[in-house]
C-alpha positions as CSV (number, residue, x, y, z in Angstrom):
1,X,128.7,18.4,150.2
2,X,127.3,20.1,153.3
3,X,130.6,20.1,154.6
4,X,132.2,22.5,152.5
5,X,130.1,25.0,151.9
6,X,131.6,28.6,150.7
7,X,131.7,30.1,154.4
8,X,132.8,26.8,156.2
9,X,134.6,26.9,159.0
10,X,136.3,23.7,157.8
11,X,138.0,24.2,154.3
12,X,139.5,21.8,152.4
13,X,142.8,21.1,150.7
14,X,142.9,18.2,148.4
15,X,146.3,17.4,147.0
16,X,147.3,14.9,144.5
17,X,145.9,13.8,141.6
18,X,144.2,10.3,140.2
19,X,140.9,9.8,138.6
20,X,138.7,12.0,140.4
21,X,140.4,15.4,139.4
22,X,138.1,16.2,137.1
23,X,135.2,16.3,140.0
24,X,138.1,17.9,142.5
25,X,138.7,21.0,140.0
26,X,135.3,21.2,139.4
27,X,134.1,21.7,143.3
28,X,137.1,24.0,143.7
29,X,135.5,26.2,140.9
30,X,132.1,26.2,142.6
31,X,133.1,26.3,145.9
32,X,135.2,28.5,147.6
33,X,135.8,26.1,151.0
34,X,137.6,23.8,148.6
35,X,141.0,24.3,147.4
36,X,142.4,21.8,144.9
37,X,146.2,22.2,144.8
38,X,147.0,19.6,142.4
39,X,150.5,17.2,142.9
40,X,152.8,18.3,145.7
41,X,155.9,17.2,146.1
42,X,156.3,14.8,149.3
43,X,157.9,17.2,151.7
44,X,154.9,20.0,150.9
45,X,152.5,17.2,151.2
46,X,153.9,17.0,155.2
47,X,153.9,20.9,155.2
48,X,150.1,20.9,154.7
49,X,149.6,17.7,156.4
50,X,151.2,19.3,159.7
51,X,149.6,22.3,159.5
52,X,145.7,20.9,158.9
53,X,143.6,20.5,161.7
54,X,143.0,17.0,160.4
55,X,143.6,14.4,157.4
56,X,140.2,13.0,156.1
57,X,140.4,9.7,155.0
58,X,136.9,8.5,153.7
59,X,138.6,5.4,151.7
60,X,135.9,3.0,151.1
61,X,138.8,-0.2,150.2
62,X,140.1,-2.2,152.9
63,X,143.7,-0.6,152.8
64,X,146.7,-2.8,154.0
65,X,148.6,-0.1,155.1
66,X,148.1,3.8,155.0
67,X,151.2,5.6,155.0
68,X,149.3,8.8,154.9
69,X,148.1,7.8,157.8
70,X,151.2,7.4,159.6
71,X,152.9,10.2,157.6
72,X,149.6,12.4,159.5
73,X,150.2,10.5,163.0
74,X,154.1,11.7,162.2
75,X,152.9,15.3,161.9
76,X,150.8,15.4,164.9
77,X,147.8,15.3,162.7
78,X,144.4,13.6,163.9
79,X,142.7,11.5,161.4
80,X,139.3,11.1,160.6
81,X,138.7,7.9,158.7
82,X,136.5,5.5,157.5
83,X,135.3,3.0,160.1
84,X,136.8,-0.2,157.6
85,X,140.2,-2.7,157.5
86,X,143.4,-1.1,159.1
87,X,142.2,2.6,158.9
88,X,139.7,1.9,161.7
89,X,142.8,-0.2,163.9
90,X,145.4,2.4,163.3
91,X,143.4,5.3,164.2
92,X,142.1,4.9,167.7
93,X,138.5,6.9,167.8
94,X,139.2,10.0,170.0
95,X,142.4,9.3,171.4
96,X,144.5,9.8,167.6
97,X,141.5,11.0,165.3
98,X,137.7,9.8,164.9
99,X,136.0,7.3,162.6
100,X,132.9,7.5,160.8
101,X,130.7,5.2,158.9
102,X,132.2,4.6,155.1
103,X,131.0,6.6,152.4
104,X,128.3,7.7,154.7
105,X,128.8,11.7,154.3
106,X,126.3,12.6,157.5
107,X,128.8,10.6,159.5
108,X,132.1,12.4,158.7
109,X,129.9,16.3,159.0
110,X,129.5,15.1,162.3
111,X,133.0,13.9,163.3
112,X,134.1,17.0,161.8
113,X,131.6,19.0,163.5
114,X,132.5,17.5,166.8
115,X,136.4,18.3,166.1
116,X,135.6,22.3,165.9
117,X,133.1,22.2,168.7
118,X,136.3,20.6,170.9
119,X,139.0,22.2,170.6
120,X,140.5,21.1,173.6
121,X,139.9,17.6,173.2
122,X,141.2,17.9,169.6
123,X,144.8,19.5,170.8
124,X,145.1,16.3,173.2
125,X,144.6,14.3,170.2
126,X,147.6,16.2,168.5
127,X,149.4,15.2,171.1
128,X,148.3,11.6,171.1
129,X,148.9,11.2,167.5
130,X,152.7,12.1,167.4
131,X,152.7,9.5,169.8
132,X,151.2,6.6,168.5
133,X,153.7,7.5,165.8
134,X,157.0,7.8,168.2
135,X,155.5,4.4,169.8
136,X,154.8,2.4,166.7
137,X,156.2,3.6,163.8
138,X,159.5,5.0,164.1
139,X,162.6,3.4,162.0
140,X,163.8,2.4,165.3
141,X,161.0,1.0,166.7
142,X,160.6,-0.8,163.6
143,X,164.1,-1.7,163.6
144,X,163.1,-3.6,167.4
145,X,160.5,-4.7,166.1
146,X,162.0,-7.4,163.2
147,X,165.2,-7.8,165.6
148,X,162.8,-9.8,168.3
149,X,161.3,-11.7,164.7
150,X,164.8,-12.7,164.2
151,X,165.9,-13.4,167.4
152,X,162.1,-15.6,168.1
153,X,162.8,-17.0,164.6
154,X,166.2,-18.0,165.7
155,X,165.6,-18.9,169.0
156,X,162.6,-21.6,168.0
157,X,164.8,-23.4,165.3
């Protein structure tokens, strides 16, 4: 894509593997703004994570629940996602990361392109991210969480 073009100021990092990783090798080869660093073990994969100016997440499914979101938000990583299902409710547009239109590649150049060209804004939004993580989804805020379900549960019988 335009995004990452051999120069970029925005490289990327794609970790993992699944049944594009033909196509990821293949723009790693061709392009030297993408690096393609195959399967990670879990605590590299939140190395990277906290150390990447963002996590893009242009899923076009209507995820239940992205734990690399959170796992991002836990970092103090800003996500840019696709606009769609719980990706656009559990990223709050510039406060925790940006959203752009799904699979709609002029869209996430330009969130990304708005990132670099604020860096300021973009550290707040580091901030903001670890907490919307500390807030939400810690163990023990989870734990609070299904306590009150339990005592409501209870408490209604």
């Amino acid at each position: 894509t335009t995004l990452f073009r051999s120069g970029s100021r925005m490289p990327l990092k794609i970790i993992g593997t699944g049944p594009l990783v033909d196509r990821c090798i293949k723009a790693a080869n061709e392009n030297s703004a993408i690096t393609y660093l195959g399967p990670k073990q879990r605590h590299e994969v939140y190395e990277y994570m906290g150390g990447a100016r963002a996590l893009a997440f242009p899923s076009l499914c209507y995820e239940a629940f992205g734990l690399s979101l959170i796992e991002a938000l836990a970092k103090g990583t800003p996500v840019i996602a696709s606009k769609i299902g719980s990706m656009e409710e559990m990223i709050e547009h510039g406060r925790t990361g940006l959203h752009f239109d799904p699979g709609n590649s002029d869209s996430l150049v330009a969130e990304v392109d708005w990132m670099l060209s604020h860096p300021a804004e973009w550290k707040r939004m580091r901030t903001e991210a670890r907490t919307e993580y500390e807030t939400k989804y810690t163990a023990a805020r989870n734990y609070e969480i299904l306590s009150d379900i339990y005592i409501d549960a209870i408490n209604t019988r």
